[in-house]
N, C-alpha and C positions, 0 to 999 in steps of 0.2 A: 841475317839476324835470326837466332832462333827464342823463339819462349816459349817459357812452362811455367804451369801452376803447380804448385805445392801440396800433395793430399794431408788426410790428417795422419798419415805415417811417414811424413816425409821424403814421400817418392816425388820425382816429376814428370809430371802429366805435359808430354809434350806441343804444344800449339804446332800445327802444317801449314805453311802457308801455301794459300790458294791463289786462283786466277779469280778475282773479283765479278765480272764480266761473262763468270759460269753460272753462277747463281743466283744473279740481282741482275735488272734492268740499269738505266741512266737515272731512272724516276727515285729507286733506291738511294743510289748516292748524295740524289739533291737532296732526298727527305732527309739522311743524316745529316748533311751538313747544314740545314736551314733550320731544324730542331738544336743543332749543338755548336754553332758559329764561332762561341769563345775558347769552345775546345782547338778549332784550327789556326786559330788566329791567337796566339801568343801574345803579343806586343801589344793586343787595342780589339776593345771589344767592336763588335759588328752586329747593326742593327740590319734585319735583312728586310727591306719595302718589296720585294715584287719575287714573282718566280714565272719565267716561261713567260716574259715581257716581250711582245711584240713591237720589232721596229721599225720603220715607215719603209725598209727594202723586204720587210716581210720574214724578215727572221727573227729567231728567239733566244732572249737572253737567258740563259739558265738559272742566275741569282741574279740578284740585282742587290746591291747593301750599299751602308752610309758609314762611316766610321764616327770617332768623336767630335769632329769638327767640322764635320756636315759633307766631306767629300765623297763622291761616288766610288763603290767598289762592284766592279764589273766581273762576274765569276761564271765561266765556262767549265765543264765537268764532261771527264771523259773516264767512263769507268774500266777502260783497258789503257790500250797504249795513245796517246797523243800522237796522231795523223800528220803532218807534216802542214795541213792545211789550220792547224789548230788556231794559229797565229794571227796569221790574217783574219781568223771569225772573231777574233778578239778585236782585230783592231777595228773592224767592222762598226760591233758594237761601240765601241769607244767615241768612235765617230758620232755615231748617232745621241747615245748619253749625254756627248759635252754638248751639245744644242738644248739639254732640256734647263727649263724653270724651276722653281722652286714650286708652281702650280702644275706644272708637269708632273713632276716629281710625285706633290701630296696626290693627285689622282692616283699614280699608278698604287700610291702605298693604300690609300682607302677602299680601290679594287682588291687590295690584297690581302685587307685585315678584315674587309667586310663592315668599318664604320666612319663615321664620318668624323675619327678624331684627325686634329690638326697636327701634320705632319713633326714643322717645329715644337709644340709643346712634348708630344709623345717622344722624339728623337730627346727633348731635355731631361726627360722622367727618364727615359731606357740608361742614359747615361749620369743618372742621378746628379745631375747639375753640377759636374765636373768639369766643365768648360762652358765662355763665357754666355750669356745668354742667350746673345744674338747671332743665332749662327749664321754666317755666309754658306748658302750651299753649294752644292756643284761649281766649286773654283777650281777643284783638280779630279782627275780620277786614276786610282787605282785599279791595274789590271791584274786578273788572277787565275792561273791554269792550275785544277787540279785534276791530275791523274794518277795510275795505280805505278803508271810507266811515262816520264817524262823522256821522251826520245833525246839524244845528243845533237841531232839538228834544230830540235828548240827551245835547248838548254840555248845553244850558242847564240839563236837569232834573240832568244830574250835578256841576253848579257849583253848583244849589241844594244839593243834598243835601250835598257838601263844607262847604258854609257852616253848615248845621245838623249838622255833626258825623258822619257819613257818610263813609267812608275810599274814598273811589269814584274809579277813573281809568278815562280814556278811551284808547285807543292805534290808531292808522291806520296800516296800514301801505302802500305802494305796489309794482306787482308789474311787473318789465318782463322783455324777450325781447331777444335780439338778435340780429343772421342767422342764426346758430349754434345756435341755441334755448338760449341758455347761461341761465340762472334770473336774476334777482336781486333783491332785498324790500328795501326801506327804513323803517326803523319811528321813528314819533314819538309822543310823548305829546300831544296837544291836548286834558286833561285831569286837570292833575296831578301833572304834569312838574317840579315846585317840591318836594314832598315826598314825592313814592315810595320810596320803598327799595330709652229703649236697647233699639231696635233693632236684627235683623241687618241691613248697609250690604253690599249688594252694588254691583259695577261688571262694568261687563260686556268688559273692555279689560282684559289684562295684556299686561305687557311678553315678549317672548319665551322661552323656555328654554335655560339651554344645557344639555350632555350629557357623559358622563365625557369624549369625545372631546374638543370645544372647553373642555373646563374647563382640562384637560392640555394642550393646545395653547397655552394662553395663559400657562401660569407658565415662567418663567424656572427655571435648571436648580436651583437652589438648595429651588423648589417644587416641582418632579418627583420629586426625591429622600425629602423626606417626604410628597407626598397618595401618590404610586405605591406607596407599600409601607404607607400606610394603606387600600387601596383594595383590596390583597390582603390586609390585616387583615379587612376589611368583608365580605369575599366568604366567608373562610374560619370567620367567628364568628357568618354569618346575620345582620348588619347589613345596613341600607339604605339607598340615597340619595335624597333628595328635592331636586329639582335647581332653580334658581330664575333670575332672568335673569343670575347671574354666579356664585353660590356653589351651595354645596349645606349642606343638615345630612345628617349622620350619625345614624340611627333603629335604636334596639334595637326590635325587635317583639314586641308583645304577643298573646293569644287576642282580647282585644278593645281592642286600641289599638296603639301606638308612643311612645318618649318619644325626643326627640334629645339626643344628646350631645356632640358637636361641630357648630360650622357653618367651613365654610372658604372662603378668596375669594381670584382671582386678582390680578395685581398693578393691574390697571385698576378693582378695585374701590375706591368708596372709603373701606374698609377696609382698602387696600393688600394684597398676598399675607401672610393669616394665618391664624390658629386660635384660633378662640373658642369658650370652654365653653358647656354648653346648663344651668347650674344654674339656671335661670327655670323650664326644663320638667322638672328632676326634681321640682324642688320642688311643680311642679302637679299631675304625676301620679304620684308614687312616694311607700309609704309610708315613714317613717322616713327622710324626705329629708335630714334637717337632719345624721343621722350620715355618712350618703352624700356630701352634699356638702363637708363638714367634710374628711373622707378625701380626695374627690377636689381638693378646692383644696392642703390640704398637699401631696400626692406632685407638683404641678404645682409650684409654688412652689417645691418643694425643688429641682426642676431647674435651677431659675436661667433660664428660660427664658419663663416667663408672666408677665405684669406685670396689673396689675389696669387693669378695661374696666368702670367702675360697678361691679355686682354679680354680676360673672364674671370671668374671666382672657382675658387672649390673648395668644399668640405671635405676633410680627412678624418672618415667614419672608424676613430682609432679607441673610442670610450664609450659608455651608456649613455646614452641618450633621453633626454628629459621630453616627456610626450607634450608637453609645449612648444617645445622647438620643431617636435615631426609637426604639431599643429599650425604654427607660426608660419614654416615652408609650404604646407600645402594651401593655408586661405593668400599665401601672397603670388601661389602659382595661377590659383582662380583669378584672382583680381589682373597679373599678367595676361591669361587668357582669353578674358574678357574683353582689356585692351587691343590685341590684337587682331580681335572679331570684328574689333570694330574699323580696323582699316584694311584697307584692300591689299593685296600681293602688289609687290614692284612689276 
């Protein structure tokens, strides 16, 4: 294949293609494709939970993703030629993947986002509630080899295994330069291209953090208006933030714990700019949850302002905001707060 770009005289500036493998690590490849997933994946977007997931034989999963309908997709990256052994490290993992839970699973992805959103709501938001609500997870999983060079020994073993019912693709990609050193990857399937779409699970890769500073930097004025004066709430009631690659939760502290009560996310999240109850974590660790959370879903609902999110509420910070309603949310988190001081941890 060859490409070029176009100058503004109508020459063409020829793209060279390279050996991938000379100027980038393995780490590179992942970073691309875990930042650009739907660019690879044609058929069916790809939600990716984990990078560099360790499996109970001690080896590492390169991607780890979920598709639309909650199924595993299992992604090995090889940024030269695909080894002969490639195959088997796949089915390795595969092995190990189908044994996890759906509490497996949300671990590895909370290690991976750095919060403690709940696996199934977040996988419903990434895929804008385009499939039904309840997902079934890890019923099936898809396997996925990408390299620069699919060898012909594992083109063939994974057209066998296709055939014997094995959900297995192959994908090549191509990597060129050009005088400019400008990048560019071309990606094809030559595998599959026809129907693509309880242990602790540590990963040793999370995505980055942001900080009250870029949190605030990123909402629109209608968001600054309610995190900023929840954030002098926070400071002034010995609340805390646990900050994550886009939101944060908000943590009442304990002598021997924290439980969260809010989590909130900027408009690039996608959970769009909102505010979501933490009623999962009182109910885990607080006693007498069930009056707690009873109380705290009515005063939410009464505001007219929460809509139900599964089995929590949230506000979609999408208009101006009437400093009644920031006042309203902050004395019913007091009086919450209060409540739960007053009972002990589970």
């Amino acid at each position: 294949m060859k490409l070029f770009t176009i100058d503004n005289k109508g020459k063409l500036i020829h793209y060279k293609e390279h050996i991938f493998s000379n100027d980038n690590k393995e780490s590179d490849l992942e970073m691309i494709l875990e930042n650009n997933p739907e660019n690879f994946f044609d058929d069916g977007k790809i939600l990716i939970i984990g990078r560099q997931v360790l499996t109970n034989l001690g080896s590492w999963i390169d991607l780890l993703g979920l598709d639309s309908f909650g199924n595993t997709v299992v992604i090995e990256l090889k940024r030269g030629k695909s080894p002969r052994e490639t195959v088997a490290q796949l089915l390795e993992y595969a092995s190990f993947v189908d044994n996890l839970d759906y509490e497996q699973l949300n671990g590895i992805f909370q290690n991976y986002i750095g919060e403690e959103s709940s696996l199934d709501i977040y996988h419903q938001e990434h895929f804008e509630s385009k499939v039904v609500e309840n997902v079934s997870f890890n019923k099936a999983s898809k396997l996925v080899i990408v390299a620069q060079d699919i060898s012909p020994a594992i083109k063939q073993t994974a057209i066998y295994l296709r055939k014997k019912g094995i959900d297995i693709y192959c994908m090549e990609f191509k990597y060129f330069l050009n005088y400019a050193s400008e990048k560019m990857i071309t990606i094809d399937f030559v595998v599959g291209d026809d129907t693509f779409i309880r242990s602790e699970i540590k990963s040793i890769s999370q995505l980055p953090k942001v900080d009250e500073k870029k949190f605030i930097d990123a909402l629109d004025r209608n968001g600054k208006s309610l995190f900023g004066q929840l954030l002098e709430f926070a400071k002034s009631n010995g609340l805390f933030f646990r900050w994550g690659s886009k939101g944060f939760s908000l943590n009442l502290p304990f002598s021997d714990g924290f439980v969260g009560l809010l989590f909130g996310y900027p408009p690039d999240s996608v959970f769009k700019q909102s505010l979501y109850t933490g009623f999962e974590e009182i109910r885990k660790k607080v006693s007498n949850s069930d009056s707690i959370i009873s109380f705290f879903r009515h005063e939410l609902e009464k505001s007219g302002n929460f809509i139900s999110a599964k089995s929590n509420l949230k506000w979609i910070i999408d208009k101006q905001i009437d400093k009644i309603d920031i006042d309203n949310l902050l004395s019913t988190l007091q009086l919450v707060i209060k409540k739960i001081q007053e009972n002990e941890l589970t």
